[in-house]
PDB file of N, CA, C and O in Angstrom:
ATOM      1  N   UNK A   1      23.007  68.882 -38.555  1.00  0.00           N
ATOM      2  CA  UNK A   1      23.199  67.497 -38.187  1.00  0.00           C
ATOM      3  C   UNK A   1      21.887  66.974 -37.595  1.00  0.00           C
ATOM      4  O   UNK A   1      21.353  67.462 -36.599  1.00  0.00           O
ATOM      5  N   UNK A   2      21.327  65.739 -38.432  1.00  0.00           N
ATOM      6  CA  UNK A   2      19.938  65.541 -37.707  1.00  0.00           C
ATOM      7  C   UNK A   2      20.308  64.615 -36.759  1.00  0.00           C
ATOM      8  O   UNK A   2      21.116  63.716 -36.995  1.00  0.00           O
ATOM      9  N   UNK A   3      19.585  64.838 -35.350  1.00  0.00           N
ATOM     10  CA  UNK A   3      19.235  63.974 -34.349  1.00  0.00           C
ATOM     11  C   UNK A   3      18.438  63.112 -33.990  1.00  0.00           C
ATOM     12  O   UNK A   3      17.851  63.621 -33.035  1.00  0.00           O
ATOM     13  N   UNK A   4      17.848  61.614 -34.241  1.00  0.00           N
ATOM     14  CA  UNK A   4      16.732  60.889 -34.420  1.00  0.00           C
ATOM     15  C   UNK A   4      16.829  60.198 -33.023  1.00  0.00           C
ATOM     16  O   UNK A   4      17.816  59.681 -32.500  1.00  0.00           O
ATOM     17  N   UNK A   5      15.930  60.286 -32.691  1.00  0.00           N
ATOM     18  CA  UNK A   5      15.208  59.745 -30.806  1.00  0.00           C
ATOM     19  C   UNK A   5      14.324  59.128 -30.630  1.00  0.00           C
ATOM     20  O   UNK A   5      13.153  59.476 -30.480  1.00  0.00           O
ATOM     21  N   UNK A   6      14.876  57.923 -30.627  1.00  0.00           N
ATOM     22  CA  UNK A   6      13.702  56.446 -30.721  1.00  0.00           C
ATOM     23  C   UNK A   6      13.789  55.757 -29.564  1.00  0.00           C
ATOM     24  O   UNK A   6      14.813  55.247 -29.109  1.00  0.00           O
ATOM     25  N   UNK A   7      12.316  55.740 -28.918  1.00  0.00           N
ATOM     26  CA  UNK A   7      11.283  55.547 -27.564  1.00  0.00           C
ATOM     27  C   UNK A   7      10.979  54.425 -27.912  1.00  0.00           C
ATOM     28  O   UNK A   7      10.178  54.203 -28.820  1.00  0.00           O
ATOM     29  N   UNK A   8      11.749  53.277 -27.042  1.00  0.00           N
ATOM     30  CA  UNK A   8      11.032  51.990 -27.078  1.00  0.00           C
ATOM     31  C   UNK A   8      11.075  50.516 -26.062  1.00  0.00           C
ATOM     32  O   UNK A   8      12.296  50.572 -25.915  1.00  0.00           O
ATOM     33  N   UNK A   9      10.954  50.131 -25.817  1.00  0.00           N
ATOM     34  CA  UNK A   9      11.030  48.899 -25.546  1.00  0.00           C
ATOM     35  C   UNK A   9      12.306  48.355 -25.296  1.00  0.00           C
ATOM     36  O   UNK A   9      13.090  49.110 -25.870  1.00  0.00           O
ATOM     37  N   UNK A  10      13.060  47.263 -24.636  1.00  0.00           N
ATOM     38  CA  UNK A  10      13.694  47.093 -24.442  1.00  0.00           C
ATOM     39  C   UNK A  10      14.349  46.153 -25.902  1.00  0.00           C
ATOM     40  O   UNK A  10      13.404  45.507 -26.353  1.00  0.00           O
ATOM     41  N   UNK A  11      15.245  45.977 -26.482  1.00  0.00           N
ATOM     42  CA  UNK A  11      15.688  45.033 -27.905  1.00  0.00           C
ATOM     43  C   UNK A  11      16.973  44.787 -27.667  1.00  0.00           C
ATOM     44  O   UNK A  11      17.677  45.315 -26.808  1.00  0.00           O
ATOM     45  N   UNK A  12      17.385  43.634 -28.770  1.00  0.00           N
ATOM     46  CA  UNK A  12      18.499  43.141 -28.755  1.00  0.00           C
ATOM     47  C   UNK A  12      19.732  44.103 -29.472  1.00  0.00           C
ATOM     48  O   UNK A  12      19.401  44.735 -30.475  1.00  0.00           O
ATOM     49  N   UNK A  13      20.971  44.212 -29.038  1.00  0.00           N
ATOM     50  CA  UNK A  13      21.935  44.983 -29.258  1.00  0.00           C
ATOM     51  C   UNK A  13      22.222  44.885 -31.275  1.00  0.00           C
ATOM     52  O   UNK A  13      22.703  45.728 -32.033  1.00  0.00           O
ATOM     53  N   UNK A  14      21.621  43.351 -31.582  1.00  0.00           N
ATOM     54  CA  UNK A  14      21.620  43.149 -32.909  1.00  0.00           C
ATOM     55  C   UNK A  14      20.272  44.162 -33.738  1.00  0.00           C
ATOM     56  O   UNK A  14      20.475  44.853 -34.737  1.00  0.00           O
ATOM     57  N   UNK A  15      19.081  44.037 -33.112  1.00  0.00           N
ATOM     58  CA  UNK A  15      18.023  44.899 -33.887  1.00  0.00           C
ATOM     59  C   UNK A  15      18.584  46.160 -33.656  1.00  0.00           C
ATOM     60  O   UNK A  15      18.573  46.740 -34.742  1.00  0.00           O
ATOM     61  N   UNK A  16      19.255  47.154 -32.462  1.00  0.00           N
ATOM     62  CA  UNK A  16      19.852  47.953 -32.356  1.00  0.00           C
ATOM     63  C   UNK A  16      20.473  48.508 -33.314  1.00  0.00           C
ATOM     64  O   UNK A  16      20.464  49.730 -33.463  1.00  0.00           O
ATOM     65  N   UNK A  17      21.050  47.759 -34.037  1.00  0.00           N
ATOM     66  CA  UNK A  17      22.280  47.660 -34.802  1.00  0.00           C
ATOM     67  C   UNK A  17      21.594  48.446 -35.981  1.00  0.00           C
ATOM     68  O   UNK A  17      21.684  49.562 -36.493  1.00  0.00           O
ATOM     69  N   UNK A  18      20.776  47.159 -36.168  1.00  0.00           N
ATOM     70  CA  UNK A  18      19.989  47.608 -37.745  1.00  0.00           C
ATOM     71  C   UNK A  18      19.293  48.315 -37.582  1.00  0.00           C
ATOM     72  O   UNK A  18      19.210  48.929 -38.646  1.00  0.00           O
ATOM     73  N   UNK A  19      18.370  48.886 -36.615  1.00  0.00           N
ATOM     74  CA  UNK A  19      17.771  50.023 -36.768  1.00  0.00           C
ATOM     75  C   UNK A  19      18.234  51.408 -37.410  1.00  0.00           C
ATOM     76  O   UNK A  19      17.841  52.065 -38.374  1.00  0.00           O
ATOM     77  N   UNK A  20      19.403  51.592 -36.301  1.00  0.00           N
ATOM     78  CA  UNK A  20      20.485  52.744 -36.720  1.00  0.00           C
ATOM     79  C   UNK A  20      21.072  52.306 -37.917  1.00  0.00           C
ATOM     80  O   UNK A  20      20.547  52.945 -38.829  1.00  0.00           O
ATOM     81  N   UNK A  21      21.810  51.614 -38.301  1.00  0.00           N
ATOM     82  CA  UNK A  21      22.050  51.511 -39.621  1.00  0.00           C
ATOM     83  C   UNK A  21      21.134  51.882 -40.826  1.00  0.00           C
ATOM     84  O   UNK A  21      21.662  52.374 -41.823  1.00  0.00           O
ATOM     85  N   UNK A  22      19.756  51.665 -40.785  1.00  0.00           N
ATOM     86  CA  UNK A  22      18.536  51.820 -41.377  1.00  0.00           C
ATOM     87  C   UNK A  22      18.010  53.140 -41.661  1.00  0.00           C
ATOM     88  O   UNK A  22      17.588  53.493 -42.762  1.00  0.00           O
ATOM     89  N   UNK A  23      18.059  53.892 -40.555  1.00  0.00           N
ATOM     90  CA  UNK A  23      17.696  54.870 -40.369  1.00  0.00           C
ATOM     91  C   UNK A  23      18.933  55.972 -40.586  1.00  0.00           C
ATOM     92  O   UNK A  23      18.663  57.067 -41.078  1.00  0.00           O
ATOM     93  N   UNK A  24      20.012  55.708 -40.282  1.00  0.00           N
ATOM     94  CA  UNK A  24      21.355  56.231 -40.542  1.00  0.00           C
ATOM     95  C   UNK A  24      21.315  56.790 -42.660  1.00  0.00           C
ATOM     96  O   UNK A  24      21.693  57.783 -43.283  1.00  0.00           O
ATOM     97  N   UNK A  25      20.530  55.253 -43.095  1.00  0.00           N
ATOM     98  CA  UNK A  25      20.788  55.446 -44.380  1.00  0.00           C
ATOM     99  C   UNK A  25      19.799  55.890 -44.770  1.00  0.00           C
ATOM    100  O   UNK A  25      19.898  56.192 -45.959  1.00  0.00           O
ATOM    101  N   UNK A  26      18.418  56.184 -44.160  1.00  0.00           N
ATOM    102  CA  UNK A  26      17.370  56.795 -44.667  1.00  0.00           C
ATOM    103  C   UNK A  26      17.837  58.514 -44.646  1.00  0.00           C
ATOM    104  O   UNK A  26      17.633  59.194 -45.652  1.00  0.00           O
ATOM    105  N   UNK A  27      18.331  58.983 -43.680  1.00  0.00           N
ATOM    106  CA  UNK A  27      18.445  60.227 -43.675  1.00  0.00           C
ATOM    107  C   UNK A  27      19.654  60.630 -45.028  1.00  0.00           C
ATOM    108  O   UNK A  27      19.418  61.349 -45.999  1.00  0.00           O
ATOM    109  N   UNK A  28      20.960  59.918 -44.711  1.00  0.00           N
ATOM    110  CA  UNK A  28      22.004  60.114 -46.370  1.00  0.00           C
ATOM    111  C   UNK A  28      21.126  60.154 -47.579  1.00  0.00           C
ATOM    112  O   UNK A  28      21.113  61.169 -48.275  1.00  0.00           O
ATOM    113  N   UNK A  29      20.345  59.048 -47.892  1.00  0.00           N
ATOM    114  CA  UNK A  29      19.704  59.210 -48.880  1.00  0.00           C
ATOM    115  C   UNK A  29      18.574  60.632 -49.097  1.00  0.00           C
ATOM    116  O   UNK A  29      18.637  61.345 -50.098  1.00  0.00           O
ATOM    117  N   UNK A  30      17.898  60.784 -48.337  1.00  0.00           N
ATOM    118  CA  UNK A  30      16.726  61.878 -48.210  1.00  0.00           C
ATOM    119  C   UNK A  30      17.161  63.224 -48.365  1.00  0.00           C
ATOM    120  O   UNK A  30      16.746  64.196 -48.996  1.00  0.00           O
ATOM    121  N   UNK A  31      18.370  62.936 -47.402  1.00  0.00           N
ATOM    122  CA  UNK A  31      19.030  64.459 -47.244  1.00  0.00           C
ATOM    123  C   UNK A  31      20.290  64.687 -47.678  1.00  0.00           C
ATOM    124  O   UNK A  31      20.743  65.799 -47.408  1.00  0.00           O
ATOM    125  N   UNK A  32      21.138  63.767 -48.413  1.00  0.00           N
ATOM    126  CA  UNK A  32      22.332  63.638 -49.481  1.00  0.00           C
ATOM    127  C   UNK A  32      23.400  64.254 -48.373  1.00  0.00           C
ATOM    128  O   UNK A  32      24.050  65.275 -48.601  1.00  0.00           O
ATOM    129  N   UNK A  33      23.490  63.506 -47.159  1.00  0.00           N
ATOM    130  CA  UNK A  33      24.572  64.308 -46.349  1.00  0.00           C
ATOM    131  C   UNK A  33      24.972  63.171 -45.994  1.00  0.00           C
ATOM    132  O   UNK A  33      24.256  62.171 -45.968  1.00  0.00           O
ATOM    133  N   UNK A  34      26.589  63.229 -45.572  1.00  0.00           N
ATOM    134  CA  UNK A  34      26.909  61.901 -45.119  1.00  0.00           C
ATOM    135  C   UNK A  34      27.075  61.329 -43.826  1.00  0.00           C
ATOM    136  O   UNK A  34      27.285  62.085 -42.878  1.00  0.00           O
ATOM    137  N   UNK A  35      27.006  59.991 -43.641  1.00  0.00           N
ATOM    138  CA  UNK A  35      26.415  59.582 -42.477  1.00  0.00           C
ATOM    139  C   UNK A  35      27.047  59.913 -41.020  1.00  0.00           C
ATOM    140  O   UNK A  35      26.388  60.009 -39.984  1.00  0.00           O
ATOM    141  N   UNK A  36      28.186  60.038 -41.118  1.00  0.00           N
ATOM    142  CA  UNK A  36      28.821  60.595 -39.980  1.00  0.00           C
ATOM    143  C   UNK A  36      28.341  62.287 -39.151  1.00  0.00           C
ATOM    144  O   UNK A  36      28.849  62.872 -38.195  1.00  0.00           O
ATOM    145  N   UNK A  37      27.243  62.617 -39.984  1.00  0.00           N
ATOM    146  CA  UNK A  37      26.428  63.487 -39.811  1.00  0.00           C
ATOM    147  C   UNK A  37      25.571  63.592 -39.001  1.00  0.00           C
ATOM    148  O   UNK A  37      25.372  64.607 -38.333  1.00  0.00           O
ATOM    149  N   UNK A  38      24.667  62.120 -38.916  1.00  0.00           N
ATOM    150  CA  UNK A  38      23.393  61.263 -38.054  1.00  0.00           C
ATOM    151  C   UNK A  38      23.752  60.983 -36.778  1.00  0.00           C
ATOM    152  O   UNK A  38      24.774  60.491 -36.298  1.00  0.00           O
ATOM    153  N   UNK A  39      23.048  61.260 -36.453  1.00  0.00           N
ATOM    154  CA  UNK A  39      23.079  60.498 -34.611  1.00  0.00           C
ATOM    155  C   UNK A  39      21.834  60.519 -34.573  1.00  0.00           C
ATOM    156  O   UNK A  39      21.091  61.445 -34.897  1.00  0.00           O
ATOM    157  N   UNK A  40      21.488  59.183 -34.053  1.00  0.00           N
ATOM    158  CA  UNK A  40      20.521  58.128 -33.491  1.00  0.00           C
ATOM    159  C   UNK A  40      21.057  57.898 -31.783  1.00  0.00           C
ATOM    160  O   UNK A  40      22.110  57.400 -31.386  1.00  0.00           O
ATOM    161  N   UNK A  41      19.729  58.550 -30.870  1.00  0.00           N
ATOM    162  CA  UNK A  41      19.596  58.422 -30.201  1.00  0.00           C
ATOM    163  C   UNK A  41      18.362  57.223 -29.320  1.00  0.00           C
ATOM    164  O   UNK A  41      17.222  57.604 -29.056  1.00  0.00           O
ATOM    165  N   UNK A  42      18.899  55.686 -28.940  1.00  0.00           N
ATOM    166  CA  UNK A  42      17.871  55.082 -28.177  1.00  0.00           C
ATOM    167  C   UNK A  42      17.502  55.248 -27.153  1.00  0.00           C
ATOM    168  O   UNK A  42      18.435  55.328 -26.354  1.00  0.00           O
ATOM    169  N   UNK A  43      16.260  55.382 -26.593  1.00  0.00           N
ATOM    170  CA  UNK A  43      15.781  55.320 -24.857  1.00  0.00           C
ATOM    171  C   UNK A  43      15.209  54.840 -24.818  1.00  0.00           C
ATOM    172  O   UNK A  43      14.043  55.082 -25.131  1.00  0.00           O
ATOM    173  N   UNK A  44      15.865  53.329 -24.201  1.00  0.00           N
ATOM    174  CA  UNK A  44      15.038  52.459 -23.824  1.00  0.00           C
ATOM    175  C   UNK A  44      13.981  52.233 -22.647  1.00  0.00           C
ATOM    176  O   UNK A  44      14.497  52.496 -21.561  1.00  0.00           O
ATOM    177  N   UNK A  45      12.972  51.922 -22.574  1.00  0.00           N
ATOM    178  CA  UNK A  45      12.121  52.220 -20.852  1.00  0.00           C
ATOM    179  C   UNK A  45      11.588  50.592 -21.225  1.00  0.00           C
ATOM    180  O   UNK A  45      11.155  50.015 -22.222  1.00  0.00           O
ATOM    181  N   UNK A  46      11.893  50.241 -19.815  1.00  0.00           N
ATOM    182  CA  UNK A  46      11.455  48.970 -19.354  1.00  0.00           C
ATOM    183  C   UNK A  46      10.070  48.600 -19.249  1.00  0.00           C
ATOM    184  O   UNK A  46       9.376  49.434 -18.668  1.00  0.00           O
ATOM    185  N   UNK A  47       9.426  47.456 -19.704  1.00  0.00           N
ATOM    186  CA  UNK A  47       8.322  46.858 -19.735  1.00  0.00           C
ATOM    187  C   UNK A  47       7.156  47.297 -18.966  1.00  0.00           C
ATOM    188  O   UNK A  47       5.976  47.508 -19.248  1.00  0.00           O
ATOM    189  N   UNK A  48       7.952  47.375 -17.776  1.00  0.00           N
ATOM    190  CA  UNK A  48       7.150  47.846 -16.149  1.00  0.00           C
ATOM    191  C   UNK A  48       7.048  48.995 -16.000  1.00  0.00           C
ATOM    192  O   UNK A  48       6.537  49.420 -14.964  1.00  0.00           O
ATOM    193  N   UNK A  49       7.493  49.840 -16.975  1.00  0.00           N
ATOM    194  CA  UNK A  49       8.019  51.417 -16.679  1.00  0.00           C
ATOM    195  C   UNK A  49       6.691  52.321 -17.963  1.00  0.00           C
ATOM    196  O   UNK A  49       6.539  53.541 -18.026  1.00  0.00           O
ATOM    197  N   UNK A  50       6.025  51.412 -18.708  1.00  0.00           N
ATOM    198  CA  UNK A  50       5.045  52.026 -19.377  1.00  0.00           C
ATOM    199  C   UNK A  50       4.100  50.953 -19.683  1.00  0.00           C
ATOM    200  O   UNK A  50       4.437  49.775 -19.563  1.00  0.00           O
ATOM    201  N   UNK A  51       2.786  51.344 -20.121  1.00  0.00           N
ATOM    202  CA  UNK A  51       1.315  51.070 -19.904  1.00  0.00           C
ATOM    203  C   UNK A  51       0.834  50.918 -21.697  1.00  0.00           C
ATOM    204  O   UNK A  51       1.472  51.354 -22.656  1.00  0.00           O
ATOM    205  N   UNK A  52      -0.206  50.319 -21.715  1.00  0.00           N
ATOM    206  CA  UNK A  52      -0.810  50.649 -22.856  1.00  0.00           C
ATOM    207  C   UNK A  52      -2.739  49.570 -22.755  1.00  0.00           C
ATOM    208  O   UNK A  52      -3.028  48.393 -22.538  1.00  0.00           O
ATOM    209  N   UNK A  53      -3.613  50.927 -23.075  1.00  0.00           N
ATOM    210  CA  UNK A  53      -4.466  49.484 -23.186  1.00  0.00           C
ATOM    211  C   UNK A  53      -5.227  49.560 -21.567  1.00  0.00           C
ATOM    212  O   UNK A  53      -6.285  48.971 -21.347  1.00  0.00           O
ATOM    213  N   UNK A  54      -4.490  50.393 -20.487  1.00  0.00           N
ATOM    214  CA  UNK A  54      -4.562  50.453 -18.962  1.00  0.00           C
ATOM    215  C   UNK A  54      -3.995  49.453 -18.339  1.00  0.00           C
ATOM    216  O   UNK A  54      -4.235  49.194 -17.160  1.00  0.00           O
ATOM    217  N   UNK A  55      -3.329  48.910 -18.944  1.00  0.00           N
ATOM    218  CA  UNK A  55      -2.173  47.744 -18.231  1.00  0.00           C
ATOM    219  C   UNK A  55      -1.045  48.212 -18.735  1.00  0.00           C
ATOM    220  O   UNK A  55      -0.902  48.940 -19.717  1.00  0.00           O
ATOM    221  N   UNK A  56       0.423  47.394 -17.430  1.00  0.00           N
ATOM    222  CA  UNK A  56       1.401  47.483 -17.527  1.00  0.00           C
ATOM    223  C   UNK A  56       1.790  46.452 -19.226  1.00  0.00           C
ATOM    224  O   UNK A  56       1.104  45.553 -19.711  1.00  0.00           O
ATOM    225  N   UNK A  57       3.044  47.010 -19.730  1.00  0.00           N
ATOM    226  CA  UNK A  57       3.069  46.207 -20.355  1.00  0.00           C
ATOM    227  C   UNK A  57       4.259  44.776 -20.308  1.00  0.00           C
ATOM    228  O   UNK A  57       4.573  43.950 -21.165  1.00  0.00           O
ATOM    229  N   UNK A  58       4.569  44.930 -19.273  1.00  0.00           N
ATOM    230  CA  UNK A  58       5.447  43.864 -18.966  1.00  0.00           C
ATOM    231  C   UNK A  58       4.092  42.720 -17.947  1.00  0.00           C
ATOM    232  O   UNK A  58       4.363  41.756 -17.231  1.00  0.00           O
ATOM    233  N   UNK A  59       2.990  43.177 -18.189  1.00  0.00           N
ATOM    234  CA  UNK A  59       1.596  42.138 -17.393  1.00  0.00           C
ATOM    235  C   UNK A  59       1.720  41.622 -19.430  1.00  0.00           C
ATOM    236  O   UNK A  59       1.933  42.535 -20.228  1.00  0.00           O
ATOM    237  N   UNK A  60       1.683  41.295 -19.546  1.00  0.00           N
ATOM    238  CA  UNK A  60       0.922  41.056 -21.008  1.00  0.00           C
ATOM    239  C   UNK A  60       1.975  39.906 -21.430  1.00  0.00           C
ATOM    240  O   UNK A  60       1.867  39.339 -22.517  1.00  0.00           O
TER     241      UNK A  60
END
């Protein structure tokens, strides 16, 4: 059963949606297993909570 763990930013419950859906169907297709198989894991970290560049990125 693959586990996918996506590091990002804070998003709307709708891009949420489609991500996992997206990615849900990239793995069925690739790996011919069915989707109830996938788990998509999000962790979201807040603006203020990571850097890029040497700034915060909730400064930007």
């Amino acid at each position: 059963m693959p586990i996918v763990t996506v590091q990002q930013g804070p998003r709307t419950v709708e891009l949420k949606r489609e991500l996992v859906k997206q990615i849900t169907d990239a793995f069925v297709r690739a790996y011919a297993i069915p989707a109830d198989a996938v788990q998509v894991w999000i962790h979201e970290v807040p603006t203020d909570s990571w850097g890029k560049a040497g700034k915060l990125t909730a400064d930007k």
